[in-house]
Each structure stands twice: as structure tokens, then as C-alpha cells.
C-alpha positions as CSV (number, residue, x, y, z in Angstrom):
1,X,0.0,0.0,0.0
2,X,1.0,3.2,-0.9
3,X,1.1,6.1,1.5
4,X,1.1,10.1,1.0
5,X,0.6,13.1,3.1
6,X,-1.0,15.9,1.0
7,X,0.3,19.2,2.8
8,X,-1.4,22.7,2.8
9,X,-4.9,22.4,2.4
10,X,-7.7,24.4,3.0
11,X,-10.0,23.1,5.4
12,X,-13.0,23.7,2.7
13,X,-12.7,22.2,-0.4
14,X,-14.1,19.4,-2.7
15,X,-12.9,16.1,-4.1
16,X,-13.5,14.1,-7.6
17,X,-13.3,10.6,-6.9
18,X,-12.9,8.8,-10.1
19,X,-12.4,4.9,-11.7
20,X,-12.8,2.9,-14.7
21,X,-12.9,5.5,-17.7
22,X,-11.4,2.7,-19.9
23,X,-10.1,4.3,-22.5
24,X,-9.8,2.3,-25.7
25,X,-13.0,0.4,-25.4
26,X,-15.7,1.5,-28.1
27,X,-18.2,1.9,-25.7
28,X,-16.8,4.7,-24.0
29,X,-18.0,8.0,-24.5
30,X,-15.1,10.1,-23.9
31,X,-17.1,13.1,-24.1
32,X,-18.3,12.2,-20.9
33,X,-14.7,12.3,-19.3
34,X,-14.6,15.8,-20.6
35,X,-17.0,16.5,-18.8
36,X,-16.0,15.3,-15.8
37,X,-12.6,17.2,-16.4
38,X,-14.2,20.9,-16.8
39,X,-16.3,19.8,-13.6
40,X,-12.7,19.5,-11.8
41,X,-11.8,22.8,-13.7
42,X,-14.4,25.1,-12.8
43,X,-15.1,24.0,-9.3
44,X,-12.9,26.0,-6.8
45,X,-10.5,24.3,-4.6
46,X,-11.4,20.6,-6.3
47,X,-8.6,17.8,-5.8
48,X,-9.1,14.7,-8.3
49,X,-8.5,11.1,-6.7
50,X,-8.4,8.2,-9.1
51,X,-8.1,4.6,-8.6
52,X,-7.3,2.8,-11.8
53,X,-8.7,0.9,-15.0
54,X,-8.3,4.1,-16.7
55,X,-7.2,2.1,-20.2
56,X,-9.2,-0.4,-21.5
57,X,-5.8,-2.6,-22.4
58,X,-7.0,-5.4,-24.9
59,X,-4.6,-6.6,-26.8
60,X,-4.4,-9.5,-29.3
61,X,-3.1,-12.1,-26.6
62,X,-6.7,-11.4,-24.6
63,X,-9.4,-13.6,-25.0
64,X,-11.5,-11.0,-24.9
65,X,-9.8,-8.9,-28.3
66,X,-11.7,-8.5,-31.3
67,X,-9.6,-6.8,-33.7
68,X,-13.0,-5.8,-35.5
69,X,-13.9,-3.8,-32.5
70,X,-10.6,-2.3,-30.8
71,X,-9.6,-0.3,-33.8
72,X,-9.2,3.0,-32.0
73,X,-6.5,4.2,-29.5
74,X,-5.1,0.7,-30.8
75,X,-1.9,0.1,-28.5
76,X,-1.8,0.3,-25.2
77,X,0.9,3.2,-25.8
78,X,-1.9,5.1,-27.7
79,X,-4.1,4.3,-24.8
80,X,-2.1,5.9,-22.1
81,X,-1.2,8.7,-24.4
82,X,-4.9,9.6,-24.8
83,X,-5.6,9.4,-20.8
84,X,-3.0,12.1,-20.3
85,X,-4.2,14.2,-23.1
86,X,-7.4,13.9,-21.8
87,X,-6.0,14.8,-18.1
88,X,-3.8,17.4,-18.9
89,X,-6.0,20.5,-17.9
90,X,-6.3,19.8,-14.6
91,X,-3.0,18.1,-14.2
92,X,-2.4,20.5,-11.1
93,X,-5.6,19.8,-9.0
94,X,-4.7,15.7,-9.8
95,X,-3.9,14.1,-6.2
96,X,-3.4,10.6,-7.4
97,X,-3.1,8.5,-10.4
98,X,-3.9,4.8,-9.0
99,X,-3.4,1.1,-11.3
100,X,-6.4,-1.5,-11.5
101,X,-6.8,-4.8,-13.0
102,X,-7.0,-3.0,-16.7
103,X,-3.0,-1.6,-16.1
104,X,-1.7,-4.7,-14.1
105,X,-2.5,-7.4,-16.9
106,X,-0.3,-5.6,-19.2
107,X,2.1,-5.4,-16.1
108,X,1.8,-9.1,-15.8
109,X,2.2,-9.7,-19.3
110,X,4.2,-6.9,-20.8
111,X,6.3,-6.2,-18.2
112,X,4.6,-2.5,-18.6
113,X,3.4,-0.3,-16.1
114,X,0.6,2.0,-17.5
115,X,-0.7,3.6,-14.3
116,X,2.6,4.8,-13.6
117,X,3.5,6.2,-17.2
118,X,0.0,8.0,-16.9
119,X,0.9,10.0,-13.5
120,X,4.7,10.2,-14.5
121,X,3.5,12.2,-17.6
122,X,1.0,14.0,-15.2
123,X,3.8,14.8,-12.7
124,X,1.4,13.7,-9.9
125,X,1.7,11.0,-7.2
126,X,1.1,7.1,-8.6
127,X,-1.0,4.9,-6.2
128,X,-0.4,1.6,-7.4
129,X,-3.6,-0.7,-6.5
130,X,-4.2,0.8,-3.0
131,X,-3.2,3.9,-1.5
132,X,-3.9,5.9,1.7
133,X,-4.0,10.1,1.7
134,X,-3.6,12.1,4.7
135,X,-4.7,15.7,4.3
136,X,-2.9,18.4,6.2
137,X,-4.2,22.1,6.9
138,X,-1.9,24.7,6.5
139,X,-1.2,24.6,10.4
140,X,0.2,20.6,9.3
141,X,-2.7,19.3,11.4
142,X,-3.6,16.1,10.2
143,X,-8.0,16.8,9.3
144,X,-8.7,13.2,7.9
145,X,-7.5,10.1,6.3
146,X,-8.8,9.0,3.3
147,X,-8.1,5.1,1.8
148,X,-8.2,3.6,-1.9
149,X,-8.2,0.8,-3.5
150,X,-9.1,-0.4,-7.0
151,X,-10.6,-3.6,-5.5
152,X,-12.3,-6.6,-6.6
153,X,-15.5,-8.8,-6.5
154,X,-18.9,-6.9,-6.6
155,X,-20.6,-5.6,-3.8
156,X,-24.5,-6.7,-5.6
157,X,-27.3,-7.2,-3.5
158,X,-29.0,-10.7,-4.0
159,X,-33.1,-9.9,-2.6
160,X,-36.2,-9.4,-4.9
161,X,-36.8,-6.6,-2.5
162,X,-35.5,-3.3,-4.2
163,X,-35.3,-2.0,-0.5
164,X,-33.9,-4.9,0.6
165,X,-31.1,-5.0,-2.6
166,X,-29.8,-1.8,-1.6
167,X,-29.4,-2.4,1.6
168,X,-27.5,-5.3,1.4
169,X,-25.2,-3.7,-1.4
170,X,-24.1,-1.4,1.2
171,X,-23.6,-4.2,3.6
172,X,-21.2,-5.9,1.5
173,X,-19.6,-3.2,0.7
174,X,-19.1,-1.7,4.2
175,X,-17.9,-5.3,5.4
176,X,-15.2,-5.3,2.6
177,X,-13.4,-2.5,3.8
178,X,-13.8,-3.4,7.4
179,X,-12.0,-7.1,6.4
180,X,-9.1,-4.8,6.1
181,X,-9.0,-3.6,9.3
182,X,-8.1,-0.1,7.7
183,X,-9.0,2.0,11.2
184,X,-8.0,5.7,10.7
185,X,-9.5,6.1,7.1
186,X,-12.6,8.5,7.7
187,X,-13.1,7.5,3.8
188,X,-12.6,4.1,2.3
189,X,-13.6,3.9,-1.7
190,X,-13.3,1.4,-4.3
191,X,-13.8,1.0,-8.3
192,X,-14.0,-2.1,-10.1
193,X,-17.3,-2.7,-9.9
194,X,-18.8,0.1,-12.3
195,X,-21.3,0.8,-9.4
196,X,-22.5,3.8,-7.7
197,X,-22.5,3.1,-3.8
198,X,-22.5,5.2,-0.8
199,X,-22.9,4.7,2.9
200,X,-23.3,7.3,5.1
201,X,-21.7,7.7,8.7
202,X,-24.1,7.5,11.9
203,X,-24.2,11.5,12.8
204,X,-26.7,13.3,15.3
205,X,-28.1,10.0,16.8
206,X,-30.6,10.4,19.5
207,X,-29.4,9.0,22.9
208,X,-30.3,9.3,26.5
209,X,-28.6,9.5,29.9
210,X,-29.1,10.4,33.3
211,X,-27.8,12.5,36.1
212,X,-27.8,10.4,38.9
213,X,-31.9,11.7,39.4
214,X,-33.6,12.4,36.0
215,X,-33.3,10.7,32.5
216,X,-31.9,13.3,29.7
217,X,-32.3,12.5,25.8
218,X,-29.7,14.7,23.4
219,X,-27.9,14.1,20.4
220,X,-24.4,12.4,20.2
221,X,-22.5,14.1,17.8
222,X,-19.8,12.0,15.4
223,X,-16.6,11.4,17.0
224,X,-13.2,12.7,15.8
225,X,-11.8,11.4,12.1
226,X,-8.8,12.5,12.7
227,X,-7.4,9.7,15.1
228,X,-5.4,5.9,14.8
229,X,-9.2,4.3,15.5
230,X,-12.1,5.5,14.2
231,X,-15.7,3.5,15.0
232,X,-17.0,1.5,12.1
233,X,-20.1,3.1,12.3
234,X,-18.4,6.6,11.6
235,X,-16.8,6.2,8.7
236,X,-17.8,6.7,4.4
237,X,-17.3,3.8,2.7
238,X,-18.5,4.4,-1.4
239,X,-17.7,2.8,-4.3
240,X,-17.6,4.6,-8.0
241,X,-19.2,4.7,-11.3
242,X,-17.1,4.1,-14.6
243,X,-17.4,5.9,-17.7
244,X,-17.8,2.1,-20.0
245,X,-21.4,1.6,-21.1
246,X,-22.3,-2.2,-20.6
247,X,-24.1,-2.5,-24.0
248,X,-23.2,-1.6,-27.5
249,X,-24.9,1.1,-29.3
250,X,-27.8,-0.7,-31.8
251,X,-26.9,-1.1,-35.0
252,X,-23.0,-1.3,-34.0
253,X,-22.9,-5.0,-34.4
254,X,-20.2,-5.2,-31.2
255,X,-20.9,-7.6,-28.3
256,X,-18.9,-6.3,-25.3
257,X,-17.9,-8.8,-22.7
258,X,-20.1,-7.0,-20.5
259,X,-22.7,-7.8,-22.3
260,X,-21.3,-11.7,-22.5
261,X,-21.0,-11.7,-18.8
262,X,-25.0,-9.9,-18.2
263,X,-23.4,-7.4,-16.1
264,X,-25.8,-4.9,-14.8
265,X,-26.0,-1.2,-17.1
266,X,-23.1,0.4,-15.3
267,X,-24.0,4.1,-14.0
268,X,-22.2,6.4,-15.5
269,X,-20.5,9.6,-13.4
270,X,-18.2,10.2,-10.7
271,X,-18.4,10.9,-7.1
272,X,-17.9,14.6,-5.4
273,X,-16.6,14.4,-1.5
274,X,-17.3,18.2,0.1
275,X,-15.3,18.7,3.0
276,X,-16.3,21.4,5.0
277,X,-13.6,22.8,8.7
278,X,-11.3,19.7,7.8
279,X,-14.3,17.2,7.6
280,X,-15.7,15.2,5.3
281,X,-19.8,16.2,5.5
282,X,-21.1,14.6,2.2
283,X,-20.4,12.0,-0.9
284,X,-22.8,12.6,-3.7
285,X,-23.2,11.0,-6.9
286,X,-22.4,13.1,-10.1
287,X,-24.6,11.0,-13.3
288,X,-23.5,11.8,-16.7
């Protein structure tokens, strides 16, 4: 795991959390990353945090090439070329560049690490798979942890209970990150999964207690983020969106191995953390 302190920062600001643009694969609209990147642009004081699978990397030697289909961006050089063109004007407010299953078969294979190339190029930090952040004010005080990870598996609620379904989604997902036993992260996130998930920390919970005579009810207010153990229940824990449709436009005559695999139609966006006096007060999904 790789570890960085990010020094100087206001104590109001927002953050892009972003995974799985793909690029390379037909059925990504890349004017959607555009999108995404004037978002980052225009948005004062905005960081952008990425977690990986940002080529689409298939190559003849995968089972999954069709050189009918993969005609455009055609190397994986071309690929990472077009990720950091695409990047490039908000190269300054880019935290972190991170690898994901995409970057690390052609690692494997190739002996060819893309993830890096793309944040060397950027002249930002590379994350590798998983990565922690510790934000700094400009006093140096630590305000909050923040942890990363490409991932794996899918967090997918099994219930014919749409209630139920999301529920369970964010069970699964919550329980992954606490397998880790990653304690001081006020914010654990993953991609991978081309999914849209967010669970909320417990804040402003009613409680009662007593003064030795009478019984008092009054709110208990979150704890701090900003030490070695923080409570489960007190914590983000989100996964994002991808920028790959799962079918092919009609009349295209392409059959994407998402399609192949009946993945579910993968939601399209990004996610936006606001942090507010050093503290992380809201995740919100950003649909494109």
C-alpha cells in the first residue's frame, strides 16, 4: 500500500473521486470524461483522486480482443497517451493517479506499467492498486484520512426486495473494507465494480442518559476522524461509477464482454466528497 501526506490544504474544499474510464474500449463516450474534467476545472478548490482501470488494455493475446472492434487508441501506448491528453487541464488539481486490473494485466504480461506512465506524464503522485491520503491544513494538522483501493469482487445485493437490494449492497460493501482492518480512514472507496454506492456515517443520533436523578435524551454528535481508531459506524465507505457503457450502441454489431458476462447497465458519473472545517460532510453521486 502506498502512503502520502498531502500538505497545505484548506479546510473547505471538494474532491473528484474517479475509476474505470477505460479508455480504448468502443463503448466509452469520452465526451463524458470531458465533462467530468471541466467539472474538476471550474469547481474551486477541487482535488481529483483516481483509482485505476483508466485504459481499457485489450490486446491480441486477450481472450476478450476482437480486432474488428478495438480499432481506435489501438496500442496500449496510444491508450495511455490519450488518458493524459485527456487529463492534462487539470494536471495540477490531480492528487493521485492509482493502477487497476486493466494496467496490471499488461504489467503481468508486458512487463509494462501504465498507471505509472499516466501519473509520471502527469507529474502527480502514482498509487499503485491501493493507496492511503492524509490531508494536512496549513497549520500541518492532520484533518482526515482518506483510503483507496481499486478492489475486486462486486458488492451486488441478492433480494427481490429493491429496499432490501440496496441495503444489502451497502452491507457488502461496508464489510469489505472493514475485512481490512483499515481504522483511521474516515473515507474508504473502491472502483471495479462500475457501481454507484454510498454509505453514510451515523451523525446526530438520539441518545439518552441520566444525572444520577432524572433521565436526559440529546444528540451524540460523530466522533473525531482524525485519530489511529475510528468507530466502524463513523466512517464513508463508497464505491464509484465508470465511464464504460455495458451495452453496444444498436446497430454497431459489437458484443462487449459486458454484455457476455450480463453485467448490470453500469452508471455512469463520478463521485464529489465536500469537506467542510477539515471534515468530510457529504459524498454525492455526479450521473453523466
Amino acid at each position: 500500500m502506498e502512503i502520502f501526506t498531502i500538505p497545505n490544504i484548506s479546510r473547505d474544499f471538494k474532491l473528484v473521486i474517479n475509476s474505470d474510464n477505460h479508455v480504448g474500449s468502443p463503448d466509452v463516450n469520452e465526451e463524458k470524461i470531458k465533462e467530468m474534467v471541466a467539472y474538476v476545472q471550474r469547481t474551486p478548490h477541487c482535488g481529483f483522486v483516481n483509482i485505476g482501470d483508466n485504459i481499457e488494455a485489450i490486446t491480441p493475446k486477450d481472450k476478450r480482443h476482437n480486432p474488428e472492434l478495438y480499432t481506435r487508441y489501438l496500442t496500449v501506448r496510444d491508450q495511455v497517451e490519450r488518458v493524459v491528453e485527456l487529463f492534462t487541464p487539470i494536471k495540477k488539481q490531480i492528487v493521485v493517479i492509482g493502477q487497476g486490473n486493466h494496467e496490471n494485466n499488461i504489467a503481468i504480461k508486458y512487463v509494462m506499467t501504465a498507471g505509472s506512465d499516466i501519473a509520471k506524464a502527469l507529474g502527480t503522485r502514482y498509487g499503485a492498486w491501493c493507496y492511503k491520503l492524509g490531508f494536512l491544513d496549513a497549520k500541518g494538522q492532520l484533518m482526515f484520512k482518506m483510503y483507496c483501493t481499486h478492489g475486486n469482487n462486486c458488492a451486488r445485493g441478492q433480494s427481490d426486495n429493491y429496499i432490501r437490494q440496496i441495503a444489502n449492497e451497502k452491507v457488502s460493501l461496508k464489510n469489505k473494507f472493514l475485512r481490512q482492518k483499515i481504522d483511521d480512514a474516515a473515507i474508504c472507496c473502491m472502483g471495479h465494480i462500475h457501481k454507484m454506492i454510498i454509505v453514510s456515517p451515523r451523525d446526530n443520533e438520539l441518545s439518552t442518559y441520566d444525572d444520577g436523578v432524572k433521565i436526559h435524551q440529546g444528540y451524540r454528535y460523530s466522533p473525531p476522524i482524525n485519530v489511529p481508531h475510528i468507530h466502524p459506524d463513523y466512517r464513508w465507505y463508497c464505491s464509484t461509477g465508470s465511464m464504460m457503457k455495458t451495452y453496444a450502441e444498436s446497430g454497431s454489431g459489437r458484443i462487449p464482454y459486458g454484455e457476455v458476462a450480463m453485467y448490470e447497465p453500469a452508471e455512469l458519473g463520478f463521485l464529489v466528497v465536500t469537506i467542510q472545517d477539515g471534515k468530510p460532510v457529504d459524498i454525492e453521486k455526479v450521473i453523466l
